[in-house]
C-alpha positions in Angstrom: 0.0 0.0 0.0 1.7 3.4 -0.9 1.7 6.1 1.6 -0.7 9.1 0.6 1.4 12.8 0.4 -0.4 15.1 1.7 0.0 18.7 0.6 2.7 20.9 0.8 1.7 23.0 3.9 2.1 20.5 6.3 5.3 19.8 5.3 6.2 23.4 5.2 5.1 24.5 8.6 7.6 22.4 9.4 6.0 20.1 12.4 7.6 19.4 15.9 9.7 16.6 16.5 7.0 14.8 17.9 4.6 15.2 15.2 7.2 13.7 13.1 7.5 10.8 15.5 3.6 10.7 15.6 2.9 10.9 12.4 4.7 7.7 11.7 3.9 5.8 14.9 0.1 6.3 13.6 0.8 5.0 9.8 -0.3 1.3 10.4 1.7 0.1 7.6 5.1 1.9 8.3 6.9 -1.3 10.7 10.9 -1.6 11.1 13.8 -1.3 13.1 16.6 0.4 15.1 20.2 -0.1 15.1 22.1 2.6 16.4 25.7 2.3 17.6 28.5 5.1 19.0 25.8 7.4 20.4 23.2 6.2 22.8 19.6 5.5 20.7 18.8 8.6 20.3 16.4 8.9 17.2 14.5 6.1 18.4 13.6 7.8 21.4 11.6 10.2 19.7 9.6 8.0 18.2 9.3 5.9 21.6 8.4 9.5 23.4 5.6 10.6 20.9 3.2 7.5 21.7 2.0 4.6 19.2 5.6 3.2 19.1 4.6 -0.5 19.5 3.0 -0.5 15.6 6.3 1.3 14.1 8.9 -0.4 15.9 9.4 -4.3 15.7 12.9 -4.0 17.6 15.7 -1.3 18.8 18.9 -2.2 19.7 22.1 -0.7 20.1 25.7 -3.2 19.7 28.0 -0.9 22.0 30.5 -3.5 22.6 33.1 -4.1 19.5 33.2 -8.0 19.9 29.3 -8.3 20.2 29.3 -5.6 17.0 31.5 -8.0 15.2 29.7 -11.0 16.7 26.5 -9.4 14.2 27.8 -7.9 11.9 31.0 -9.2 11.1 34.3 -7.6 11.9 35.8 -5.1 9.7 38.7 -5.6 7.6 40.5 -2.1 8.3 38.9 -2.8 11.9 36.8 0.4 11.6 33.4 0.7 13.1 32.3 4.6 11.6 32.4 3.3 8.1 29.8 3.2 5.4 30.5 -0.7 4.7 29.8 -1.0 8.3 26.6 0.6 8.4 25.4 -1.2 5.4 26.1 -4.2 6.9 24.0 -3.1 9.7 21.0 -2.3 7.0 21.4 -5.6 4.7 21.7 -7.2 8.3 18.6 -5.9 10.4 16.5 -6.4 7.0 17.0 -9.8 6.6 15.8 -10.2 10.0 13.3 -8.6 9.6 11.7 -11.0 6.4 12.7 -13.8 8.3 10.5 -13.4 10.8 7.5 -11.6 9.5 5.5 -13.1 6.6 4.2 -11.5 3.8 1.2 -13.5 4.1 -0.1 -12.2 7.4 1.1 -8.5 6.4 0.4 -7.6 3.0 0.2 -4.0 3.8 3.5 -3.4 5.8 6.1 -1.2 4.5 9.3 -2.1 6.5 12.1 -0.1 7.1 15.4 -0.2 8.9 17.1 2.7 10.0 20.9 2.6 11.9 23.4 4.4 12.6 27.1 4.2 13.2 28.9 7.3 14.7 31.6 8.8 17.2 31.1 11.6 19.0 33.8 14.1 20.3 36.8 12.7 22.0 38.0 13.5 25.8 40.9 15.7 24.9 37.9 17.2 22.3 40.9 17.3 19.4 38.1 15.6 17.1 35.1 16.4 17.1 33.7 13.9 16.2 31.1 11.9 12.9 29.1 9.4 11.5 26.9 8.0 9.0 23.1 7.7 8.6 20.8 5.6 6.9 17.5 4.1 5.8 16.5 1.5 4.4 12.7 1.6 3.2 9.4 0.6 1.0 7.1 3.0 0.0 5.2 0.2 -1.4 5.0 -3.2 0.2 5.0 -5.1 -3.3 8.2 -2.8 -4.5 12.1 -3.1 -3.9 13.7 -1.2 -1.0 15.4 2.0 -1.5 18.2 3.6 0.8 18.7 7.0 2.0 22.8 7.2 2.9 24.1 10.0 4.3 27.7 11.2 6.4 28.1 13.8 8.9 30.1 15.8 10.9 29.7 17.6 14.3 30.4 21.0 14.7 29.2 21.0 18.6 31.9 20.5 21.2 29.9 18.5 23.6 29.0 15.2 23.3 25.5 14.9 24.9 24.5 17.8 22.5 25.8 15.9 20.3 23.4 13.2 20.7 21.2 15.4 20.9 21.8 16.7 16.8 21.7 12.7 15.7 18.3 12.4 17.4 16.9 15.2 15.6 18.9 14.2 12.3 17.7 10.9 12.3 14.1 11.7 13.2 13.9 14.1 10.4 15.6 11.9 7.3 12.9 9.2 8.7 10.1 11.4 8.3 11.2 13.0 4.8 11.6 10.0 3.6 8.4 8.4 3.6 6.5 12.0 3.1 8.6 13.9 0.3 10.2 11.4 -0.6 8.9 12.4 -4.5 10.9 15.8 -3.6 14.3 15.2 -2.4 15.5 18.2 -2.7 13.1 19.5 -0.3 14.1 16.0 1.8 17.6 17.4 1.8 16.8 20.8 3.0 14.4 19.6 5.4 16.8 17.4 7.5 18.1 20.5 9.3 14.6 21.2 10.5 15.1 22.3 14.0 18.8 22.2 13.6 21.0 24.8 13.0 24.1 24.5 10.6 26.5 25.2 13.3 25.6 21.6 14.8 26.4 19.3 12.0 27.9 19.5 8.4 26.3 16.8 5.7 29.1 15.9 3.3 27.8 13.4 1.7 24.7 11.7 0.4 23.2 9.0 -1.7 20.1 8.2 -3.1 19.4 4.6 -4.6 16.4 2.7 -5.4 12.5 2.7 -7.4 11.6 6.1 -5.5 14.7 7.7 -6.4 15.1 6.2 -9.6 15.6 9.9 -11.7 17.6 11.3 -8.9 21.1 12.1 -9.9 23.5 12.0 -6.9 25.8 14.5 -8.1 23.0 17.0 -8.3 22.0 16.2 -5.1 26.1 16.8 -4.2 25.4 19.9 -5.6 22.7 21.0 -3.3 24.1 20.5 -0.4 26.4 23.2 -1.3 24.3 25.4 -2.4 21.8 24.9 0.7 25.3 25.7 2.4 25.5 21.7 4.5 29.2 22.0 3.5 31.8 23.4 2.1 32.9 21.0 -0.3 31.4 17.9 -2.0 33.4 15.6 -4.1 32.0 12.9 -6.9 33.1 10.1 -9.1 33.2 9.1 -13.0 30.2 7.3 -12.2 28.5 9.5 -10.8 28.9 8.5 -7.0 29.2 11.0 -4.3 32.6 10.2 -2.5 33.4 11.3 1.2 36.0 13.5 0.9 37.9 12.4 3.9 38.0 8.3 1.7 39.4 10.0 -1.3 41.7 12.8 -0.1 43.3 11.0 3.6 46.9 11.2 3.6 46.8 11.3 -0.1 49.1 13.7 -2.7 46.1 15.8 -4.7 46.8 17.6 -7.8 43.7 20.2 -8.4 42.7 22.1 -11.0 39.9 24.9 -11.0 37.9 26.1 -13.8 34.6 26.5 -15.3 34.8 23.9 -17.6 31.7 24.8 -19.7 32.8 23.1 -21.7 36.0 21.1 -20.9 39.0 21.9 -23.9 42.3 21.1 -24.9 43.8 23.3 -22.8 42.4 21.7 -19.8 43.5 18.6 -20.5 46.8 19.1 -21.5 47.0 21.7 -18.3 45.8 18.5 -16.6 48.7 16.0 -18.4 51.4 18.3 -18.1 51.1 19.0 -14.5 50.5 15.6 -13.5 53.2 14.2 -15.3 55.5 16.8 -13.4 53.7 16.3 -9.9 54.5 12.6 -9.4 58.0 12.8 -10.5 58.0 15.3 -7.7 59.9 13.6 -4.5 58.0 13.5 -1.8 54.6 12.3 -4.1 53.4 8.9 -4.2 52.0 7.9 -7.7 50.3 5.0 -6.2 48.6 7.7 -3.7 47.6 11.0 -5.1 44.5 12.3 -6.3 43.7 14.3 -9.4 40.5 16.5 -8.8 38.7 19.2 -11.4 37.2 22.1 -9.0 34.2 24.2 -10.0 33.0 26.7 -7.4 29.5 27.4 -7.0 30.7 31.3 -8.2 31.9 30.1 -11.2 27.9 28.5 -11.5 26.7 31.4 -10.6 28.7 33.1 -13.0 25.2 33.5 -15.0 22.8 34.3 -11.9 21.3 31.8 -10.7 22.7 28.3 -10.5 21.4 26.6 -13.8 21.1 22.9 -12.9 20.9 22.0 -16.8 24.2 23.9 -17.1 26.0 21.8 -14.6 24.9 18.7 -15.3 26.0 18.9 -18.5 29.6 19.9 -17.0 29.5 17.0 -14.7 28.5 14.6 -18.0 31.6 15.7 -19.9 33.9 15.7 -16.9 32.9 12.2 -15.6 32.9 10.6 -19.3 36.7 11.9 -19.3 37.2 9.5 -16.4 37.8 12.5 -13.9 36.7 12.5 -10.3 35.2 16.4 -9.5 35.1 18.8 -6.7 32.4 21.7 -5.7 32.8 23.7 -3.5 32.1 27.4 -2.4 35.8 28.1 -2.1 36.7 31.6 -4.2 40.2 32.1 -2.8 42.3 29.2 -3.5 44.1 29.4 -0.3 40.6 28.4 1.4 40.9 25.4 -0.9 44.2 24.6 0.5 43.1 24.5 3.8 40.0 22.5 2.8 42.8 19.2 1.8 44.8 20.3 4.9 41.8 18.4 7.1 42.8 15.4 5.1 46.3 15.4 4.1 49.6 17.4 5.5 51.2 15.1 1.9 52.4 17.3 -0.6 49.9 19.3 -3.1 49.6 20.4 -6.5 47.4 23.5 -8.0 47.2 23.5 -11.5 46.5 27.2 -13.0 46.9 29.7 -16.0 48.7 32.8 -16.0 46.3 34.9 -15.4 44.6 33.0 -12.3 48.0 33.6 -10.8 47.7 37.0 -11.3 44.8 37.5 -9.4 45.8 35.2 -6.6 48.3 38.4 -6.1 45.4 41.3 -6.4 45.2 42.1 -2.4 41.6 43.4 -2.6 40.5 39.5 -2.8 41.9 39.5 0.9 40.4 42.8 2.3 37.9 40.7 4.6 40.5 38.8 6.6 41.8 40.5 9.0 45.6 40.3 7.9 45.1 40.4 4.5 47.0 39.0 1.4 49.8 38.1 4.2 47.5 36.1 6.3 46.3 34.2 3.0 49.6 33.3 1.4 50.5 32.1 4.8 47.3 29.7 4.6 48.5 28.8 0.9 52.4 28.7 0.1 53.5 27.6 3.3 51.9 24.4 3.2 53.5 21.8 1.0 52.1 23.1 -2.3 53.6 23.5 -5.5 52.2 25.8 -8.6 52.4 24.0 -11.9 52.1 27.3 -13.9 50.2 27.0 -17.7 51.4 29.8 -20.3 49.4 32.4 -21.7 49.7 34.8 -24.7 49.5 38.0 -23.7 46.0 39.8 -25.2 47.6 43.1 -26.5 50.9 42.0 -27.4 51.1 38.6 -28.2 54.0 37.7 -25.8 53.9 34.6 -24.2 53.4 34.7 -20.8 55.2 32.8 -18.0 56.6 32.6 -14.7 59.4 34.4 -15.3 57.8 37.5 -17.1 54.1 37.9 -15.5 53.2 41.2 -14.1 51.9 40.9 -10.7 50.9 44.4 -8.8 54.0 46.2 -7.6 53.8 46.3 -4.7 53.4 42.1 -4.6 56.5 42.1 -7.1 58.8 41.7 -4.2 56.6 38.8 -2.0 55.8 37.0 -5.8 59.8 37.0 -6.0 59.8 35.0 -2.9 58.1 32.2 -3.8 58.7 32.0 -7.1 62.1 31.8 -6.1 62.0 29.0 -3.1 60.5 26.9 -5.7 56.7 27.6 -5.0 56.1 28.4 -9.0 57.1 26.1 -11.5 56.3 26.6 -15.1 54.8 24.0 -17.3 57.1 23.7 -20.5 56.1 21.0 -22.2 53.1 22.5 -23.7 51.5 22.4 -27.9 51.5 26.4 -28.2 48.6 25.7 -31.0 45.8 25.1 -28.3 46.9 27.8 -26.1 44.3 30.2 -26.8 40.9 28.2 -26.9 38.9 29.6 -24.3 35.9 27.8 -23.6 33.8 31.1 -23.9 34.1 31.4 -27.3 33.7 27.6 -27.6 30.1 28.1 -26.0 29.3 31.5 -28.4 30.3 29.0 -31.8 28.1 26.2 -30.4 24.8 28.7 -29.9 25.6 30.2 -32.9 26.0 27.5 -35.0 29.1 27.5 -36.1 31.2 24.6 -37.0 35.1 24.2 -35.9 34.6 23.9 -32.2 35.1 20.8 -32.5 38.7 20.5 -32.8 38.9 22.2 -29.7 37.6 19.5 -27.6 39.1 16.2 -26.1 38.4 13.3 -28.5 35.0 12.1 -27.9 33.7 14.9 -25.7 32.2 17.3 -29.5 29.8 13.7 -30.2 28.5 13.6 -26.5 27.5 17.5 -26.8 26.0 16.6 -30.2 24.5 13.2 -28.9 23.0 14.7 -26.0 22.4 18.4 -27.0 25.0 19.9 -24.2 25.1 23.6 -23.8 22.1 23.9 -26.2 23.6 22.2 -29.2 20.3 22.2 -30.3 16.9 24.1 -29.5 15.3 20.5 -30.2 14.8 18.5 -27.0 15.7 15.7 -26.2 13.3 13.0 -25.6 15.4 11.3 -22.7 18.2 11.3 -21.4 19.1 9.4 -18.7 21.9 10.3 -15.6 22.3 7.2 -13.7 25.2 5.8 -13.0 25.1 2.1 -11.3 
């Protein structure tokens, strides 16, 4: 039996806790489970508080002790509890229990759910602050598959029963969003701070699967929580995946490269090959562990106004077909992005940029809101294990080609870009195919809505035929009957 949605108001007054909890508890179909480890039970004592918990919940339970924990679920090969494989052990786990020992045949009608937890919460010497991860496994429909709801976290509070507090409140609000808009998950995703403020908790990563979210593209989900400001910085794969950041980036060597990519070129490839190439002959960088990531900032998708999700979609498609694992973030300076893979990695790092972004980097009136200025912000960026693998330009008025060694910078920086240029901070990319070096994907974007031919040549292989295939950037005014995003 599907669950009825009722109008938006309800949903937009945005009810108490307890009406949450209620509202569930009275649903005589919704039936499932609690598993909630690291943090007392928290969530489920909402719903045991509101009244009509003994139709909703078939069993709560929480495995505190390690060896009991690994006695159900099975141990952990990297003998780590706050994981996602852990948690969806704990899902795949509870659920089976659950159709063991409830027939279909005496309940038709259920819809069963399991929701569980895994998480740490701040330590004594409160040096970490603690995280976890979140999730649901659900029917909206008793004759359709499950769907899960997987989410990590991070506290922001420096006390651990407040704490707790936050993964109630989390917990009780992803349970109710997802049986009652789950047909708007971007309104899900919002709503999951209901009664929370942002200065509790950071969500850094989520993923939808399943029937009800069968047209949901994770990356544009990525995207919002961003843009909803969750986090700072959300990270996703060629297929499509969101990726924690703290899996992908930990102790690794990262190599990153900002633009707007609309669409990806040459240039950006090659700016991508060359500096690579040159970053893990580098000594103290790891082939075998470093991470190349393409940054867009949610500035650069505002760049038009408002965010157009279209727009960055079709960014994302051409970036993952090229086998590249992408970044957004809301990071404008580039020492803020710096700092950003400093919570994961002290390892050496790479930023990949043209002349011109260089440039800027050295304009102080990008550093008049922090309190000591441009000094403060190079001491953020170029005294951290960073290298800047510099890509030429020529130079618009005159034609001269543009490097390291010949830039102008302000004068006043001429003597502090001196200094890092020379301690090896700024290294010039030289192996470069001069022919390329002034596509600018601007003009690429004016020759597509135009009509022109040509652009073409300016692309990776393979990336012009996707754009035609798929009508990217508005290729074409015709439509296109379907296109379909997931990635499996």
């Amino acid at each position: 039996m599907e669950i009825t949605i009722k109008g938006d108001k309800e949903f937009d007054d945005i009810p108490s806790l307890k009406t949450k909890a209620l509202r569930i508890n009275l649903n005589e179909n919704i039936y499932g489970t609690f598993a909630e480890i690291g943090a007392g039970q928290e969530t489920c004592r909402h719903f045991f508080r509101a009244g009509g918990a003994s139709g909703t919940i078939a069993k709560a339970m929480s495995a505190y002790d390690k060896d009991f924990s690994d006695a159900i679920y099975g141990a952990e090969e990297d003998g780590r509890y706050v994981t996602e494989a852990r948690l969806r052990k704990m899902l795949t786990h509870e659920m089976h229990l659950m159709e063991d020992r409830l027939t279909r045949e005496k309940n038709p009608n259920k819809i069963f759910f399991t929701y569980a937890n895994t998480v740490a919460t701040i330590d004594f010497a409160k040096q970490f602050k603690g995280h976890g991860w979140v999730g649901l496994k659900y029917q909206i429909d008793a004759d359709q598959d499950y769907n899960e709801i997987i989410l990590h976290f991070r506290f922001k509070e420096t006390d651990a029963r407040l704490q707790q507090e936050t993964l109630g409140v989390l917990g009780t609000n992803l349970i109710y969003g997802a049986f009652y808009s789950y047909n708007e998950p971007k309104k899900l995703l919002r709503h999951l701070y209901d009664h929370l403020d942002k200065d509790q908790l950071e969500i850094d990563t989520i993923n939808f699967s399943g029937p009800a979210f069968k047209d949901v593209d994770n990356r544009l989900m990525s995207l919002q929580l961003v843009k909803n400001d969750m986090t700072d910085a959300v990270v996703f794969g060629p297929d499509g995946k969101n990726i924690l950041p703290a899996r992908i980036f930990y102790k690794k060597n990262i190599l990153a490269l900002r633009g707007s990519f609309r669409p990806v070129t040459k240039v950006n490839m090659e700016m991508y090959e060359k500096s690579y190439n040159m970053f893990i002959k580098e000594k103290k960088v790891d082939k075998d562990k470093t991470v190349v990531v393409f940054e867009i900032t949610l500035s650069n998708l505002r760049s038009e106004g408002e965010i157009d999700e279209q727009d960055f979609m079709d960014r994302a498609d051409l970036l993952c077909s090229l086998g590249q694992t992408v970044m957004i973030s809301n990071f404008q300076e580039y020492y803020k992005v710096v700092e950003y893979f400093s919570n994961y990695s002290k390892a050496r790092m790479g930023l990949t940029m043209g002349v011109s972004n260089l440039v800027d980097i050295f304009d102080e009136k990008y550093y008049r809101h922090i309190s000591g200025g441009i000094l403060e912000a190079f001491g953020k960026l170029f005294f951290k294990d960073l290298k800047v693998y510099l890509y030429p330009m020529h130079d618009p008025k005159t034609g001269e080609l543009l490097n390291s060694e010949n830039l102008k910078v302000y004068p006043r920086m001429k003597e502090l870009y001196k200094f890092f240029k020379y301690n090896g901070k700024v290294i010039d990319i030289e192996d470069y195919d001069e022919s390329i070096m002034d596509v600018f994907s601007r003009e690429i974007l004016q020759m597509i809505a135009s009509g022109k031919t040509g652009w073409e040549d300016m692309l990776p292989e393979g990336t012009a035929d996707l754009i035609k295939d798929y009508r990217l950037f508005g290729y074409t005014r015709k439509p296109l009957v379907l296109r379909k995003r997931n990635h499996k």
